[in-house]
C-alpha positions, 0 to 999 in steps of 0.5 A: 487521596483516592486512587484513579485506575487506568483504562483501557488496554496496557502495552503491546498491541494483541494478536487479534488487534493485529489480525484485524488491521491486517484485514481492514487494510486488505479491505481498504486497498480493495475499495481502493482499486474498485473506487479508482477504476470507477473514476473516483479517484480522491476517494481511491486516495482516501482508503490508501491513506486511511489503509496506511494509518492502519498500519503504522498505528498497529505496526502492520505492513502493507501486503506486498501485492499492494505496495506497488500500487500507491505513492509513498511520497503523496499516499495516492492510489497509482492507476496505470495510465490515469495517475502513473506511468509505467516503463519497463527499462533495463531490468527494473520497473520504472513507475512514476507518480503522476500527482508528485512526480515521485520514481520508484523502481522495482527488479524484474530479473528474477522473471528473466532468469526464469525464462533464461534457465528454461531455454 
């Protein structure tokens, strides 16, 4: 019986495999943002869900800087006033997804505290 070798690489991803999906999706989320200022708004959803592929297939999370600018729920890009709505209400953040109706909500009391200590 003849011996078949295996291809391709074995086990954990490499650190340069890594990197470079930490890079694509910085890039996709960028094309992301020029894309739904441009009007284009599928194509917008497209490199988010395309940025989100990338990470779970290498393991790799979002930058926090770009977690706030995308539904969880329908991978849409969340564009103040277009595709979400934004509100400020009693400490938190309150952004709502216009596409799914999806709520997330996200503290600001630490910027508070910060104006708070300086008085």
């Amino acid at each position: 019986m003849a011996k078949f070798r295996r291809r391709g690489r074995k086990g954990r991803r490499t650190k340069e495999m890594v990197q470079i999906a930490r890079e694509r999706i910085e890039i996709l989320f960028e094309l992301a943002e020029k894309a739904a200022l441009s009007g284009k708004l599928e194509r917008a959803n497209r490199y988010v869900h395309l940025a989100r592929k990338i990470g779970m297939r290498y393991n790799v999370r979002v930058p926090k800087r770009y977690r706030m600018y995308y539904c969880r729920k329908c991978d849409s890009f969340l564009l103040p006033g277009v595709t979400a709505d934004y509100r400020l209400n009693n400490g938190k953040i309150t952004v709502r997804c216009r596409n799914c109706g999806n709520i997330y909500r996200h503290p600001y009391i630490k910027e508070k505290k910060g104006i708070i200590q300086e008085r």
